[in-house]
N, C-alpha and C positions, 0 to 999 in steps of 0.2 A: 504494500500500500504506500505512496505518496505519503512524503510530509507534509503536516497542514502549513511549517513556517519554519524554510531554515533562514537563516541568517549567517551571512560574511563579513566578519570582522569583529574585533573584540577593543573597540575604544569607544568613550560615551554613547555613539549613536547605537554601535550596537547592544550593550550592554540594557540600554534604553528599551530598545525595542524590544530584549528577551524578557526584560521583567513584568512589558503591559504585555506581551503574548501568551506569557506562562501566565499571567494571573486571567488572564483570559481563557484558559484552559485549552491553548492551542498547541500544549506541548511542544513548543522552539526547539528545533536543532540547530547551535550555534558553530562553527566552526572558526577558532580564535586563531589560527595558524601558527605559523614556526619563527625562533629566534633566528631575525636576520639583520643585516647593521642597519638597512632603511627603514623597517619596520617590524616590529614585535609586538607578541602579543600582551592586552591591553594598551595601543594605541599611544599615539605620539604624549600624551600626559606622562605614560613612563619612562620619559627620556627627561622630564621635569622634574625642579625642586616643589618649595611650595606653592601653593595653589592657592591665591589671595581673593581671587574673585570669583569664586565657586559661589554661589546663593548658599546660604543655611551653613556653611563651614566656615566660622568666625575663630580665629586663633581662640586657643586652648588646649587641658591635656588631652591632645588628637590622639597619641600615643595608646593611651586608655581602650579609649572607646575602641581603636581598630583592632587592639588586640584581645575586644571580649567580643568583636563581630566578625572576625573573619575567622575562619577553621586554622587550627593550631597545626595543621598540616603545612599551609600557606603563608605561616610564619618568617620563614625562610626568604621568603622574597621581599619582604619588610626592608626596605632601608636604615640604617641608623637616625634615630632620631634627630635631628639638627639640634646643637651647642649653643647655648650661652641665650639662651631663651629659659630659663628655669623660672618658675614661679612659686614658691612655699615648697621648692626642692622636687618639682612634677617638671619634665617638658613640657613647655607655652609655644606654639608654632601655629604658622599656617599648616591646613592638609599640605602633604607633599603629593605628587601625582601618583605614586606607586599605589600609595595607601589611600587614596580616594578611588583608585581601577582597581582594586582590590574589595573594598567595599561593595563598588555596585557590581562585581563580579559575585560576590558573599550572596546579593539579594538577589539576582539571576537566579544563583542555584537554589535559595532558599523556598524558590515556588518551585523549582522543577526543573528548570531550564535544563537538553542536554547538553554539553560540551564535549566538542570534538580536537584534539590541539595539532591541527594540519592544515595543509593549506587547500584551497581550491585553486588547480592549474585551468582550468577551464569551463566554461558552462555550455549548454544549448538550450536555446531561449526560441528553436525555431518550431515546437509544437508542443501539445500538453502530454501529460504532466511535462516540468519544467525538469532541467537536469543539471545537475553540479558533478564537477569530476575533483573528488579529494588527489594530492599527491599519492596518497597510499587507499588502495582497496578499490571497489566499485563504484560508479555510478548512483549519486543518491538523487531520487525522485522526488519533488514536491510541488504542491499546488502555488503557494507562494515562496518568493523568493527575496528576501531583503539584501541590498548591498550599502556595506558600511562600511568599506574598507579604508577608506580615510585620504590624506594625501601629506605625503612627507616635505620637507621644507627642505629644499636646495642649499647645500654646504659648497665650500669651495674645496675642498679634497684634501686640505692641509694635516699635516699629523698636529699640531700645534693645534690648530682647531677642536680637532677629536678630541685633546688631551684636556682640551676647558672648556668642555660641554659639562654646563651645569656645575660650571665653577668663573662662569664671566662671558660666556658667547652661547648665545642665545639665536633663536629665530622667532621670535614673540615678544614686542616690546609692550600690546596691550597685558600679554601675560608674564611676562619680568619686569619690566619697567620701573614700577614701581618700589621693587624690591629694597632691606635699607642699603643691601651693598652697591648700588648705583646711587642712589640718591646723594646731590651735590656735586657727585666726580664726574668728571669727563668720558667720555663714552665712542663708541665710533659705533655709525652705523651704514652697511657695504649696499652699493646698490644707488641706481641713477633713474628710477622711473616711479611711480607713484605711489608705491606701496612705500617705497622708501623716503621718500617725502614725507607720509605719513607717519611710520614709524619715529624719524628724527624730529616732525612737528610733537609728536606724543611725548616721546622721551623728554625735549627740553623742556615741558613741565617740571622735570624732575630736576635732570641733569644738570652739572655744573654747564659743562658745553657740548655740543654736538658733534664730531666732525662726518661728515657727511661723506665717504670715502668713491670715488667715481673713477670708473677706466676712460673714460672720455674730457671733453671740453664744453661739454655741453649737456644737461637733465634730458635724459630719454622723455621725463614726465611731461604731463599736457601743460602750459603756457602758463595756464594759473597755478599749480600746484609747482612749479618751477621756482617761479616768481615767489610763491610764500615760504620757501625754502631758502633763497637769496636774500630776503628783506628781512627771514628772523635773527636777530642778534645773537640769539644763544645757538646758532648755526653757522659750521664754518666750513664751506666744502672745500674739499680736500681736492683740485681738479687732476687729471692723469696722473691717476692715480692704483695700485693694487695692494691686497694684504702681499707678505712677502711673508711673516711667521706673526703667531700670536706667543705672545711674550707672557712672563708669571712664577707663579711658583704653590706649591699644592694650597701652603697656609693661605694666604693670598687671594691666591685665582688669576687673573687676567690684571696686569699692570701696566700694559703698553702692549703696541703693536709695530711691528716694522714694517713701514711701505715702501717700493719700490717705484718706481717713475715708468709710467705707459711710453714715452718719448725718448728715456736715455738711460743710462747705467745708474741715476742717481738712488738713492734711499735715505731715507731717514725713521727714527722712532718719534713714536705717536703718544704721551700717557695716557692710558685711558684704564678704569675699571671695569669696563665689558665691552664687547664684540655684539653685535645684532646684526642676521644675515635678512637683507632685503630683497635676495633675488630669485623669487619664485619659490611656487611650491609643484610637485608633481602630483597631479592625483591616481590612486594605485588602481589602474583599470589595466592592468596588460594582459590581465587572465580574459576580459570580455570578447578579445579580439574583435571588436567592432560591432558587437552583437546589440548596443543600445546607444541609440541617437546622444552624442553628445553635442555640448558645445565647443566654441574654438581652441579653450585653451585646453582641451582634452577632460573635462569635467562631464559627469550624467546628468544629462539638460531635462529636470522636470516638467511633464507636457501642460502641468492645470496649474494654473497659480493655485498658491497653498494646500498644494496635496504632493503627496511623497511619488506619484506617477512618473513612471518612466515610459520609454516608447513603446516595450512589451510589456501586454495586459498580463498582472498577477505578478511582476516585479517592480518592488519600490525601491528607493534609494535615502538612505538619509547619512546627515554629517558630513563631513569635509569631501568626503569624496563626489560630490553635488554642491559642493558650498565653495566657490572660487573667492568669496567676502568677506562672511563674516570671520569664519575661521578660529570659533572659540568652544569650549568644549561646551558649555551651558544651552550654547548654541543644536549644536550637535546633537546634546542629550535630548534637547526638543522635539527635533525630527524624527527623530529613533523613536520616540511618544509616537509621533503623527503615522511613519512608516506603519507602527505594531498595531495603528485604529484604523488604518488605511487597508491593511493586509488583514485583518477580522473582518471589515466590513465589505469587502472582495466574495471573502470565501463564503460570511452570509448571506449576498447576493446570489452566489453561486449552486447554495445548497451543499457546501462541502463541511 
């Protein structure tokens, strides 16, 4: 028999989705897939520290509560607690992202949800039942199909990079930004088109200064958003320009950066206390092989305004990997809502 509801991907959206499907008694099969450097499972939050702007997770001892909610088995993937936050001798923190996809993983299973930990290499979306092909074993059949597989955030390839991820280089400045170890110091943020524009307008809210790092002479970005980039004081573009190494040290994290000149042999160092990458994100479709209408910049183009529809009837899409904007998890965890009332109300149409 068909499943009534698998689901691809294990970060907010899906996570989302399995808990209104299961409480819907639609028995979800989830498939979270395999540890790989662009993406693993529970989704790009577990490549984050704390998680400041989650609704309902207000620093406190988070500590506590994750570890009388999540299965004493799954302890193991807990991170250390973050330092120098103690309150009456308890760690005081924001959730970190391990420990909140940890959580809503905890409430997935706690209705039911099943979990599969492999990947989907490919689907066929060209007649019913619907078909997902895992890495390992057969073909599984279901009537609905959620994809939430999210989309990774473009890094520059640097070992330097890798090595201060989540110690000062970031690809989220609505979601680090504010953090205290940025606030006041000098920052750099990579990237010449509007997203980065935006990210460096966000930041120098915070930040001592901006430098706004560019391989060109000129903002990719549209005219206005160039211009407000030029005209902010606490912005200083960096022009032909590239990262060359991110510079630091464990205690530390990110204390400079060395850039290299687009035009000549020149370099220089940069101080800054974090790195912010502004140059795209990839959304994880290579398994669809073109099986569902996207849009240009490779995202799953929703057909109805506010509904989780994709171009084939009985697959939804929610979360980043449909979401080319907003690209925040709260976000995410919404559509994954919408996808799992979308995907019930399909199959009651249906009679299944």
């Amino acid at each position: 028999m068909p499943e009534h509801v698998v689901i691809i991907g294990s970060g907010p959206a899906g996570w989302s989705a399995a808990i209104y499907a299961a409480r819907a008694n639609l028995n979800p099969l989830l498939f979270e897939g395999t540890p790989k450097p662009e993406m693993i499972p529970l989704g790009q939050l577990a490549f984050t520290t704390e998680v400041e702007n989650y609704a309902g997770f207000p620093a406190g001892n988070i500590r506590a509560f994750v570890e009388s909610a999540v299965a004493k088995d799954r302890h193991y993937n807990l991170p250390p607690a973050p330092k120098g936050h103690e309150k009456d001798g308890q760690p005081h923190y924001a959730v970190q992202g391990v420990e909140l996809m940890e959580l809503m993983k905890q409430q997935a299973l706690n209705f039911g949800t099943r979990v599969v930990g492999d990947d989907i290499v490919s689907v066929d979306f060209s007649g019913k039942p619907l078909k997902v092909q895992p890495a390992s074993g057969d073909a599984v059949e279901a009537h609905t199909v959620i994809i939430a597989t999210g989309a990774r955030a473009n890094y520059l390839g640097l070992e330097s990079e890798e090595r201060f991820k989540n110690l000062g280089v970031s690809a989220c400045a609505v979601c680090d930004g504010a953090l205290p170890r940025f606030r006041n110091k000098p920052l750099i943020v990579v990237g010449g088109g509007d997203s980065a524009v935006e990210e460096a307008t966000y930041l120098a809210k915070y930040a001592e200064t901006v430098y706004l790092v560019h391989r060109r002479d000129e903002l990719r970005a549209s005219k206005i958003m160039a211009q407000r980039a030029i005209e902010n004081p606490k912005i200083d573009i960096l022009w032909n320009s590239e990262i060359d190494e991110v510079l630091g040290d464990e205690e530390q994290g990110v204390t400079s950066v060395r850039l290299k000149s687009t035009v000549d042999d020149a370099k220089k160092e940069v101080a800054a206390a974090g790195m912010f990458l502004a140059i795209g994100h990839t959304p994880n479709t290579d398994f669809l092989k073109g099986q569902l209408h996207m849009n240009d910049k490779g995202y799953i183009q929703w057909t109805t305004a506010f509904r989780t529809y994709t171009s084939v009837e009985g697959v939804f899409a929610a979360g980043d990997v449909a979401d080319d904007y907003y690209r925040q998890a709260i976000t995410s965890s919404g559509t994954g809502c919408m996808a799992a009332l979308d995907a019930e109300r399909y199959l009651a149409d249906k009679g299944l």
